[in-house]
C-alpha atoms as an extended CHARMM CRD file, in Angstrom:
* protein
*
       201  EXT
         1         1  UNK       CA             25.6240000000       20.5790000000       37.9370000000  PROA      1               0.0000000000
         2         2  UNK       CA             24.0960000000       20.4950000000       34.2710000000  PROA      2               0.0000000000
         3         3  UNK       CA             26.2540000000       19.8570000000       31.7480000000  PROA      3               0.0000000000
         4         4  UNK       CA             26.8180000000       22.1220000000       29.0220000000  PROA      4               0.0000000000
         5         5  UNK       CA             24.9140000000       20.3270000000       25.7470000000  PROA      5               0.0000000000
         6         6  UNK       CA             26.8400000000       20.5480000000       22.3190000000  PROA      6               0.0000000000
         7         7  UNK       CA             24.7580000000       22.2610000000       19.7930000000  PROA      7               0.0000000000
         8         8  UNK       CA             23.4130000000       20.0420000000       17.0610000000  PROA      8               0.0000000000
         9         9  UNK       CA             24.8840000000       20.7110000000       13.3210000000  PROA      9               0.0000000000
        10        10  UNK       CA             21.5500000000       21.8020000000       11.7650000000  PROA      10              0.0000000000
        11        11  UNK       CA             23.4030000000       22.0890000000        8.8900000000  PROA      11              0.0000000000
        12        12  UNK       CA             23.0780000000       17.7320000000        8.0590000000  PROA      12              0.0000000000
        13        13  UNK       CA             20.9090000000       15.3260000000        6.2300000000  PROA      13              0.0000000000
        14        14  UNK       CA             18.2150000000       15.5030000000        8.6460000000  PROA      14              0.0000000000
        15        15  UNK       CA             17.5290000000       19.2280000000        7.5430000000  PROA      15              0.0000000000
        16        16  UNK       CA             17.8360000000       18.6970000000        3.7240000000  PROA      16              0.0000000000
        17        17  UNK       CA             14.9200000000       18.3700000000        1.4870000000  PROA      17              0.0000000000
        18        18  UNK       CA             12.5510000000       16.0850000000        0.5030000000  PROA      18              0.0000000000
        19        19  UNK       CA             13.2630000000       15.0240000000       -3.2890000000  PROA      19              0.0000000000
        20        20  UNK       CA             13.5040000000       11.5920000000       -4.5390000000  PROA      20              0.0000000000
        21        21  UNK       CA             11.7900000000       10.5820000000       -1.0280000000  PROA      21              0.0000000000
        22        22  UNK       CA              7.9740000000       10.2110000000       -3.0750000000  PROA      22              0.0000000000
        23        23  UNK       CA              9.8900000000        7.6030000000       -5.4380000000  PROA      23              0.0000000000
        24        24  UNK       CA             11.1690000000        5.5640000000       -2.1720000000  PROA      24              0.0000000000
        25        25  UNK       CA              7.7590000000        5.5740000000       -0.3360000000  PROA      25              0.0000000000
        26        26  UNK       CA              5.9160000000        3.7840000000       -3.3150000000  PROA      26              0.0000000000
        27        27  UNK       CA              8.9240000000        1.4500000000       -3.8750000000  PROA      27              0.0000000000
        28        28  UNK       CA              7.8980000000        0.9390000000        0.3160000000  PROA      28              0.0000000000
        29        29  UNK       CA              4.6120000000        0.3320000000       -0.9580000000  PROA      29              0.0000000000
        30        30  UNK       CA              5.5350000000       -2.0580000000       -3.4590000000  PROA      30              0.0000000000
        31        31  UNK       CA              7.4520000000       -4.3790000000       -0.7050000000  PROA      31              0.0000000000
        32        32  UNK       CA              4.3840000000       -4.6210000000        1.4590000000  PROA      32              0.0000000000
        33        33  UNK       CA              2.5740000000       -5.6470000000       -1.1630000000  PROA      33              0.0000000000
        34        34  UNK       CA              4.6780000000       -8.0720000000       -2.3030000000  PROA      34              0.0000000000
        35        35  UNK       CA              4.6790000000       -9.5850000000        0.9700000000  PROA      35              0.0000000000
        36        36  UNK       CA              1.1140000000       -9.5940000000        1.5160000000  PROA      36              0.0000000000
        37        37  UNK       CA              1.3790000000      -11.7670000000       -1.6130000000  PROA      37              0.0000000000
        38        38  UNK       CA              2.9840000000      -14.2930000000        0.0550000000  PROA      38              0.0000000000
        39        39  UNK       CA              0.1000000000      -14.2090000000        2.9110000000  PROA      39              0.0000000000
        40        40  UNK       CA             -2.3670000000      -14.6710000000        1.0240000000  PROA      40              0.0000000000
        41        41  UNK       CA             -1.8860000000      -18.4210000000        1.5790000000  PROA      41              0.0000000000
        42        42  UNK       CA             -4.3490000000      -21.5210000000        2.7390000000  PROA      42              0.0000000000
        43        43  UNK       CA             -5.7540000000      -21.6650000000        6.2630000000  PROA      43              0.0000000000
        44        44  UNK       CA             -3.0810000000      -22.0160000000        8.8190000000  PROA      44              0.0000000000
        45        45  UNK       CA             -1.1560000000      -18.2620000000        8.5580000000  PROA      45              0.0000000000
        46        46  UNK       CA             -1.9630000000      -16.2310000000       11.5110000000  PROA      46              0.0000000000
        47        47  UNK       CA             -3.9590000000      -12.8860000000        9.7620000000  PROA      47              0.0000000000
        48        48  UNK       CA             -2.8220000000      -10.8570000000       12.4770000000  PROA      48              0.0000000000
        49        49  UNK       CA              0.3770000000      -10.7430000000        9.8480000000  PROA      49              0.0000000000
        50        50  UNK       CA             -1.7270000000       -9.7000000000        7.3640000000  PROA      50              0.0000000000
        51        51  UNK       CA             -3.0000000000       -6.6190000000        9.5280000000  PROA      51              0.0000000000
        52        52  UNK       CA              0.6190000000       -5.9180000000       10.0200000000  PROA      52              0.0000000000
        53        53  UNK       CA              1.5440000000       -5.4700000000        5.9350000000  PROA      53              0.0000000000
        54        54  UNK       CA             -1.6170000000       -3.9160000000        5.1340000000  PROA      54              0.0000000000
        55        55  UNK       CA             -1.7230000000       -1.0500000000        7.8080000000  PROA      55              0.0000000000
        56        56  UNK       CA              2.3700000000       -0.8190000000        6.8270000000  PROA      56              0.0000000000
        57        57  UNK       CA              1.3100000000       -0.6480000000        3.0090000000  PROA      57              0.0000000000
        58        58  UNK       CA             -1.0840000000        1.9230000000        3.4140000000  PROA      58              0.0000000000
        59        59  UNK       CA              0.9670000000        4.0640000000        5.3090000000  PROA      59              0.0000000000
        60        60  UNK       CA              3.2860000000        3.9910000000        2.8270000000  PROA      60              0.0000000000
        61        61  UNK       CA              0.8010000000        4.9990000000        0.4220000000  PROA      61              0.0000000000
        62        62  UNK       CA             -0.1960000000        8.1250000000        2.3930000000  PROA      62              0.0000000000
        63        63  UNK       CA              3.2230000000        8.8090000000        3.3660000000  PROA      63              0.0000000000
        64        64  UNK       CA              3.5660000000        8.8740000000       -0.5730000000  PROA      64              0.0000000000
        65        65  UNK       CA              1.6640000000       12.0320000000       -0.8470000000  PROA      65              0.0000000000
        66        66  UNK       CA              2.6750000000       13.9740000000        2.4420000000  PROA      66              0.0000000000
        67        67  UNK       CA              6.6140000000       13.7000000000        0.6440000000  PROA      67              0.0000000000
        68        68  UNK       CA              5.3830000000       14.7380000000       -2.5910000000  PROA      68              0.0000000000
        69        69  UNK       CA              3.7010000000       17.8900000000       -1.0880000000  PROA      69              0.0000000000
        70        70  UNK       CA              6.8090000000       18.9390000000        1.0200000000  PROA      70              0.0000000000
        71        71  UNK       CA              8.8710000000       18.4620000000       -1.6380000000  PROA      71              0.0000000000
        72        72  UNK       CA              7.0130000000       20.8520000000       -3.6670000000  PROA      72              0.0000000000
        73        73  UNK       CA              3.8420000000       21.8400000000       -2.7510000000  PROA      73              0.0000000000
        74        74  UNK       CA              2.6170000000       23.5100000000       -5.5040000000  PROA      74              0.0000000000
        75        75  UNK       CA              3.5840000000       21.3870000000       -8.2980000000  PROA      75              0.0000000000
        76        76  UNK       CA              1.5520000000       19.4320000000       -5.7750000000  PROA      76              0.0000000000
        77        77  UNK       CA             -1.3040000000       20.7740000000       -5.9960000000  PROA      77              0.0000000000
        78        78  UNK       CA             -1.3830000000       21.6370000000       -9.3950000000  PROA      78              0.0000000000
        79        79  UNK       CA             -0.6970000000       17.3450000000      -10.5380000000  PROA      79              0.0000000000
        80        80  UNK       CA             -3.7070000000       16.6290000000       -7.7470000000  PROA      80              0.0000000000
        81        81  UNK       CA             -6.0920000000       19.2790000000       -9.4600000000  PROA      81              0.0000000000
        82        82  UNK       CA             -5.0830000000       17.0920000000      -12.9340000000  PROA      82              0.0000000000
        83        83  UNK       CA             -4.8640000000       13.5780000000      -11.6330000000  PROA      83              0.0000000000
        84        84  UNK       CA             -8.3230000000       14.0300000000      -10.1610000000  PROA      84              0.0000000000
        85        85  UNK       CA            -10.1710000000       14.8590000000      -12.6230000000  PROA      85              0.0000000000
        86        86  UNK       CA             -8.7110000000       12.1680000000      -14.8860000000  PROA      86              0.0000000000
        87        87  UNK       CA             -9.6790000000        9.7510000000      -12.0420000000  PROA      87              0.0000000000
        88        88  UNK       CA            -12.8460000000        7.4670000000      -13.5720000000  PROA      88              0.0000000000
        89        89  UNK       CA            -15.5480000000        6.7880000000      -11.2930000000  PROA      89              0.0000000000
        90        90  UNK       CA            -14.2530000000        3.2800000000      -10.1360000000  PROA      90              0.0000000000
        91        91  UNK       CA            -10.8640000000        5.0570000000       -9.5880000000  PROA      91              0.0000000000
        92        92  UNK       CA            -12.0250000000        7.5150000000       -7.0670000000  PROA      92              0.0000000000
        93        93  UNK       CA            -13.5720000000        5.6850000000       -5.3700000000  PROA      93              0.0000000000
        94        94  UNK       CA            -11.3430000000        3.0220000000       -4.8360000000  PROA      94              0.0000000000
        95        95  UNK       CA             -8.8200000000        5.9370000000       -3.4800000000  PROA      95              0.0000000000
        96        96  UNK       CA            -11.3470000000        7.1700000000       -1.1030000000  PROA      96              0.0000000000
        97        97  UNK       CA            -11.7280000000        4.1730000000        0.2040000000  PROA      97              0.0000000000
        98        98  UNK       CA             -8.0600000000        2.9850000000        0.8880000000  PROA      98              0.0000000000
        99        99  UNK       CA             -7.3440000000        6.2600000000        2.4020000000  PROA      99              0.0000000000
       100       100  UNK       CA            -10.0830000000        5.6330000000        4.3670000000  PROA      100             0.0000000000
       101       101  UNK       CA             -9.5630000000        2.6410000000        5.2010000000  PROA      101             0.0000000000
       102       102  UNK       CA             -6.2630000000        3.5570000000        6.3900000000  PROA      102             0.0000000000
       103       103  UNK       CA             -7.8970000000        6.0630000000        8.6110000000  PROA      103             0.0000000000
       104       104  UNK       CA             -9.9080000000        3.4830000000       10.3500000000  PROA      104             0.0000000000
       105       105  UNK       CA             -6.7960000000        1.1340000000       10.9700000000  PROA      105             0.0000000000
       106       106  UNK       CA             -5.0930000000        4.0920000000       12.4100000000  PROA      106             0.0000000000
       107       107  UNK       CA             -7.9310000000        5.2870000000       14.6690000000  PROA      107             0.0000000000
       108       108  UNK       CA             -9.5350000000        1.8400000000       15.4040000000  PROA      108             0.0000000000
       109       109  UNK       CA             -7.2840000000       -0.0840000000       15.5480000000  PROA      109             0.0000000000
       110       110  UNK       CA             -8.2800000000       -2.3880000000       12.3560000000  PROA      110             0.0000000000
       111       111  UNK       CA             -8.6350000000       -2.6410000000        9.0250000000  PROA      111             0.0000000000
       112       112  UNK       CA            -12.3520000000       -2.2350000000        7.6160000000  PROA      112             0.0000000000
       113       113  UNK       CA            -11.6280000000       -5.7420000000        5.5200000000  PROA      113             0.0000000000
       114       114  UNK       CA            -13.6120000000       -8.8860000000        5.4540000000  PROA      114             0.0000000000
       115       115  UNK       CA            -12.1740000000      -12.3790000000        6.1810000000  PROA      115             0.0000000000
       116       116  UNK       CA            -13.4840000000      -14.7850000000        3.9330000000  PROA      116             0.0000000000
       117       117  UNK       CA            -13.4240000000      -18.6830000000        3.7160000000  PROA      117             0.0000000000
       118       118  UNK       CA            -13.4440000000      -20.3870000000        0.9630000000  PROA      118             0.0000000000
       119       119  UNK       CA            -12.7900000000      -24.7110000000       -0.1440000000  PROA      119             0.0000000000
       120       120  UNK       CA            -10.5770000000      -24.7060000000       -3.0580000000  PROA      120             0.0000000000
       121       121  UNK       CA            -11.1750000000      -28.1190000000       -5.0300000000  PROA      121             0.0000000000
       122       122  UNK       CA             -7.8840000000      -29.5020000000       -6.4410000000  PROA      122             0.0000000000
       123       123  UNK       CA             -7.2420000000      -30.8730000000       -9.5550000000  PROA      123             0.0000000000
       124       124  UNK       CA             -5.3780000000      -34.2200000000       -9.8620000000  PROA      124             0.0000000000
       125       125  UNK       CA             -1.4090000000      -33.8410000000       -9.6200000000  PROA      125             0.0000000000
       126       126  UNK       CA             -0.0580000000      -30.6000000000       -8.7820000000  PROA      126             0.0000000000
       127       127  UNK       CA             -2.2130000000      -27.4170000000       -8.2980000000  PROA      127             0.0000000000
       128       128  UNK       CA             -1.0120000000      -23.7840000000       -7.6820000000  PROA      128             0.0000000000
       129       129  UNK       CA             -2.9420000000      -21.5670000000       -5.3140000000  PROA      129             0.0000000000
       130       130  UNK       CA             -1.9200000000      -18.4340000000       -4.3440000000  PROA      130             0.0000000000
       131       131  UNK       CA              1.4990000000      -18.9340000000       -3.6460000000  PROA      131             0.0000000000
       132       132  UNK       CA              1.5860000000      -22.4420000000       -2.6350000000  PROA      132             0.0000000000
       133       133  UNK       CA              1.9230000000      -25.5430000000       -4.9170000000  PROA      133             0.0000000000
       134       134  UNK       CA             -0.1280000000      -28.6840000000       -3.8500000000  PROA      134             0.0000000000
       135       135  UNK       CA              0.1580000000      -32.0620000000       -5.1270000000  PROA      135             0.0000000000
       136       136  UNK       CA             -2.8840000000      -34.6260000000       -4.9370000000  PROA      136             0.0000000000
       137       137  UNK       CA             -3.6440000000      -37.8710000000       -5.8060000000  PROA      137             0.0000000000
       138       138  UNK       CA             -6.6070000000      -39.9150000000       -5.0160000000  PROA      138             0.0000000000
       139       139  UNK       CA             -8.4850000000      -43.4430000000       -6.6080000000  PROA      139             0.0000000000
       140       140  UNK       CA            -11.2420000000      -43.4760000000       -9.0850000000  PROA      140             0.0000000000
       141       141  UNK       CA            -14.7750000000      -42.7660000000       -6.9070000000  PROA      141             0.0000000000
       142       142  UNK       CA            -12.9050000000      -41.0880000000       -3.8630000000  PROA      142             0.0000000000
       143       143  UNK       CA            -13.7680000000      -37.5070000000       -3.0830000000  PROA      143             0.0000000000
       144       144  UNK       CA            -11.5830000000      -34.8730000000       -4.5220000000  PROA      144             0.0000000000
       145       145  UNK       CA             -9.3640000000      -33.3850000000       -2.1070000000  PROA      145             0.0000000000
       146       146  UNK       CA             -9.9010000000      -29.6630000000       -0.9550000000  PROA      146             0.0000000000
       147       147  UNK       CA             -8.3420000000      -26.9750000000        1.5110000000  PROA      147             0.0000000000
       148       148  UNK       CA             -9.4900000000      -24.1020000000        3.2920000000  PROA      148             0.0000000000
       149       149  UNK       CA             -8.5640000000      -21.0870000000        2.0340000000  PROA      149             0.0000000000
       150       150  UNK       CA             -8.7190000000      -17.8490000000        3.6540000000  PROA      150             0.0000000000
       151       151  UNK       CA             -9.0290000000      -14.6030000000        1.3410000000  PROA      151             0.0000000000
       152       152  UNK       CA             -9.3500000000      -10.8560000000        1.9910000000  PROA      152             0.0000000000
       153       153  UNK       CA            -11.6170000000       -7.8740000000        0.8740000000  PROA      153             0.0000000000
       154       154  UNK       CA            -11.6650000000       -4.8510000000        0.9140000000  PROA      154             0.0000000000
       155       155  UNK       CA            -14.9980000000       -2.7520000000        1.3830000000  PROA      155             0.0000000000
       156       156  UNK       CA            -14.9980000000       -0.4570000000       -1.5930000000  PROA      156             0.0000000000
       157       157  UNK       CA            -17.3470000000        3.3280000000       -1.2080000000  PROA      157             0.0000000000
       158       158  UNK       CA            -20.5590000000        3.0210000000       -3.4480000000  PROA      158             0.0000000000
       159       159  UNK       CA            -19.0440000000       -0.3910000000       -5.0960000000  PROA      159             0.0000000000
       160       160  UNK       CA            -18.8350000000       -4.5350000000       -4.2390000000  PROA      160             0.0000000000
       161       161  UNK       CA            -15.7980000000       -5.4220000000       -2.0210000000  PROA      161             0.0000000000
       162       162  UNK       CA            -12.7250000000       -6.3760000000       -3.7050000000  PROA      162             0.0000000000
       163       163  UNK       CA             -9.9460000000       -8.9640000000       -3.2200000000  PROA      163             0.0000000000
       164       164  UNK       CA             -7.2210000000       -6.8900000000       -1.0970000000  PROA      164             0.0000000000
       165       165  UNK       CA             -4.3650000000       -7.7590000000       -3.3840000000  PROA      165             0.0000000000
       166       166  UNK       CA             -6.2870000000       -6.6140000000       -6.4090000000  PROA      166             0.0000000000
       167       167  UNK       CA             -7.5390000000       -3.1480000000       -4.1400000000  PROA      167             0.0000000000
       168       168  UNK       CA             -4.0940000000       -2.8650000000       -3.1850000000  PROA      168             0.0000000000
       169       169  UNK       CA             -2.4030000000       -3.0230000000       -6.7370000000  PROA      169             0.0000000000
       170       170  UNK       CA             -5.2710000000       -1.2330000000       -8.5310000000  PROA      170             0.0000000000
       171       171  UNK       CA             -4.6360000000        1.5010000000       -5.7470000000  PROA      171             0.0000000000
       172       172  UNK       CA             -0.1320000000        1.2570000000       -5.9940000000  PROA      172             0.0000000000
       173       173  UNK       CA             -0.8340000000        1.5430000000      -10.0940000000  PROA      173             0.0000000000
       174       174  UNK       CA             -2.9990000000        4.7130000000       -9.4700000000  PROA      174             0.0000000000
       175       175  UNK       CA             -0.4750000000        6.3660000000       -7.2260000000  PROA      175             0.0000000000
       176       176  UNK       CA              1.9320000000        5.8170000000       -9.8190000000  PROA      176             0.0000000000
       177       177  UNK       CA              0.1240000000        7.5450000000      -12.1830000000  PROA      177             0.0000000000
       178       178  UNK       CA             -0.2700000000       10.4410000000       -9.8110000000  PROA      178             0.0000000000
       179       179  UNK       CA              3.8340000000       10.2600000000       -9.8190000000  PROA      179             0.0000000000
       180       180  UNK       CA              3.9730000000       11.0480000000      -13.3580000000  PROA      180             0.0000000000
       181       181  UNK       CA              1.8880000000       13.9220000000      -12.8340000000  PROA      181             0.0000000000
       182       182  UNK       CA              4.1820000000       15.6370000000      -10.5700000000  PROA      182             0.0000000000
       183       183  UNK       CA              7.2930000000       14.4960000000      -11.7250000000  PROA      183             0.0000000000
       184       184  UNK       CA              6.3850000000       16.1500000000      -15.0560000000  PROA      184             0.0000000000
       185       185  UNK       CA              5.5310000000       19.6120000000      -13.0730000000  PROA      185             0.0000000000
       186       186  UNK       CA              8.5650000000       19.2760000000      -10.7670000000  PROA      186             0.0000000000
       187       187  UNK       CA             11.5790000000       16.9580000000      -11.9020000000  PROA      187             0.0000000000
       188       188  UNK       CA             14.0700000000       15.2500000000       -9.6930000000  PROA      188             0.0000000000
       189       189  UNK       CA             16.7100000000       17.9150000000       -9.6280000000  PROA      189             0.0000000000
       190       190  UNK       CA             14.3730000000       21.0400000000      -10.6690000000  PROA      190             0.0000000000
       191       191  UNK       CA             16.1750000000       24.0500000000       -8.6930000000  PROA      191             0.0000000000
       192       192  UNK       CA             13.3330000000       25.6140000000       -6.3110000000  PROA      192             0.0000000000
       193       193  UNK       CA             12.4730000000       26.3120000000       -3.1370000000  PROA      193             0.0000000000
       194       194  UNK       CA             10.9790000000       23.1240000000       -2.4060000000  PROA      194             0.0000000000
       195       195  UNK       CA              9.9740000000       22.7060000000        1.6780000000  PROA      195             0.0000000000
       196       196  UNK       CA             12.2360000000       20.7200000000        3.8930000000  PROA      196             0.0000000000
       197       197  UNK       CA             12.5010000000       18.6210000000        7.1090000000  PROA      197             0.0000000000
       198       198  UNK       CA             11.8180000000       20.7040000000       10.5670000000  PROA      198             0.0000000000
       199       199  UNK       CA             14.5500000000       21.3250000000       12.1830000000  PROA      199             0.0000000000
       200       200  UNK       CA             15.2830000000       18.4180000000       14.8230000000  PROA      200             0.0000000000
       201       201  UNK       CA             16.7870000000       19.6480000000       18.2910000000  PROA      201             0.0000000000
């Protein structure tokens, strides 16, 4: 015999609004970028972990404006309409290609990126790359030493690929922006009917 189910208290956090969540999804943002930092190391790291940060990052990022339209989706529209056209040439396009690029991730399974190899010559003593700190040493005449080092791009619409890291914090800085758009239309704490969660059964 079926049990009787208790009804669910619609009445909890899962049903409240949206507000503040934009702010969290680019701090999100922020994180995966910050550890795709530290990935973007010499030859060795598996860059199946990069895949993993990236298509997390730009989620984020798209997740970013999905909140800000349920939380208010006019004062949505309305900062898009103004960010846009204050978007330079370089900008949009750089936008229309992460979103696209997150896009193909999410229906093929990859990121539209190149890999790139690249030998990094050190200097004598101790040498920074990337995040890693190397320390060589060799006699008068020998060959200098140098590593393998495996970088990134990103393909960019109508443009030359970029670095990832630079794409990706060119792209975080721009959403930003966008933030102060609609915060200034709608302000964390502005009484209105802003949209909420569904309800969850």
């Amino acid at each position: 015999m079926a049990k009787n189910k208790k009804p669910r208290d619609k009445s909890g956090p899962l049903v409240g609004t949206m507000r503040g969540d934009p702010e969290k999804k680019l701090r999100e943002a922020a994180y995966f970028l910050y550890r795709l930092g530290e990935l973007n190391q010499p030859h060795g790291r598996d860059p199946e972990f990069v895949d993993y940060y990236l298509s997390a990052f730009l989620n984020a990022c798209y997740s970013f404006f999905e909140r800000c339209s349920k939380e208010n989706s006019q004062a949505y529209s309305l900062a898009k309409t103004e960010w846009k056209s204050e978007l330079g040439e370089h900008a949009t396009r750089l936008v229309a290609s992460m979103r696209n690029d997150r896009a193909w991730e999410v229906h093929h399974g990859e990121s539209d990126r190149e890999r790139v190899e690249e030998r990094i010559r050190l200097g004598q003593g101790i040498s920074r790359v990337g995040h890693q700190t190397h320390i060589a040493a060799w006699s008068t005449g020998a060959q200098p030493v140098e590593i393998l080092w495996h970088t990134y791009r990103l393909r960019i619409i109508g443009g030359n690929p970029m670095p990832m890291i630079q794409a990706c914090s060119e792209y975080l800085s721009i959403l930003q922006n966008f933030l102060v758009m609609f915060r200034a239309k709608h302000p964390i704490g502005t009484d209105s009917k802003s949209e909420t969660y569904p309800n969850r059964t």
